[in-house]
Residue, then its C-alpha position, 0 to 999 in steps of 0.5 A: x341614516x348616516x347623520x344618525x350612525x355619525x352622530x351615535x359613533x360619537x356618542x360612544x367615543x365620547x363615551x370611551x373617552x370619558x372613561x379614560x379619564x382620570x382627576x389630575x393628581x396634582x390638583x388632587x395634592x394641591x386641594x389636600x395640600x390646602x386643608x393640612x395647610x389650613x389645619x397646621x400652618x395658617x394660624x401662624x404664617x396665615x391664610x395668605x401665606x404672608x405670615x407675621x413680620x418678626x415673628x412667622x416668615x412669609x411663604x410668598x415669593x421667598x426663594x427658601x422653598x425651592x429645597x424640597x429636602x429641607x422643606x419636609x425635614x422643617x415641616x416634619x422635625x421642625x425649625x430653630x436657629x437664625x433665618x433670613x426671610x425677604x430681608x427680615x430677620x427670624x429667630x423663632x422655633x417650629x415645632x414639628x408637625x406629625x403628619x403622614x408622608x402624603x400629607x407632606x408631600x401634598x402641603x409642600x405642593x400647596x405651598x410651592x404652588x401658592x402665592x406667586x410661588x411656582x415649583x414642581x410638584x412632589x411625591x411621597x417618595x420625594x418626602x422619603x428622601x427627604x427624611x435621609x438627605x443631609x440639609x446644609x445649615x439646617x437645625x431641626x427643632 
């Protein structure tokens, strides 16, 4: 009898437990993060993150993704002028990409998260600030 209450007072915290459960919002970014960054970004900085050299920069272990502020502005209001990226020089243009605010703040997750890269994760209410900040030396598309 009371192996049998034992084993039932488990049983429903077990249960209790489980229903206290909820996915991990920075899995749920960094999985989202991945199909916008599959959709909009790998044809040119390929699905390695290691772009082309000349031509579309590297995302891995650049240093350049630590600026959350800059990051969104490129990915929202696009990129031109000269860059320097792991020691190659860079004098393209991207154009902007018009996503929404999650989806920015989910492919930044995904990139700063990706590759040997490691950043914290942001929120949509990062991308809004971002959108306001004043980014030194940056020249939007």
């Amino acid at each position: 009898m009371k192996k049998t209450i034992t084993v039932l007072s488990l049983a429903a915290l077990a249960i209790m437990m489980q229903s206290f459960y909820q996915q991990n919002p920075n899995k749920a970014s960094y999985e989202n993060g991945k199909t916008v960054y599959s959709t909009y970004c790998q044809s040119c900085h390929m699905e390695d993150g290691n772009g082309v050299p000349s031509a579309f920069p590297s995302l891995v272990k650049t240093g350049r993704l630590a600026d959350k502020n800059k990051l969104a502005k490129i990915i929202l209001q696009g990129l031109r002028g000269k860059h320097t990226v792991n020691g190659i020089d860079y004098d393209g243009e991207m154009a902007p990409i018009a996503i929404t605010d999650q989806e920015v703040a989910d492919v930044i997750n995904y990139i700063r998260n990706s590759w040997g890269n490691k950043a914290p994760y942001i929120k949509v209410a990062d991308v809004v600030a971002a959108k306001k900040a004043t980014v030194k030396g940056y020249q939007p598309y």
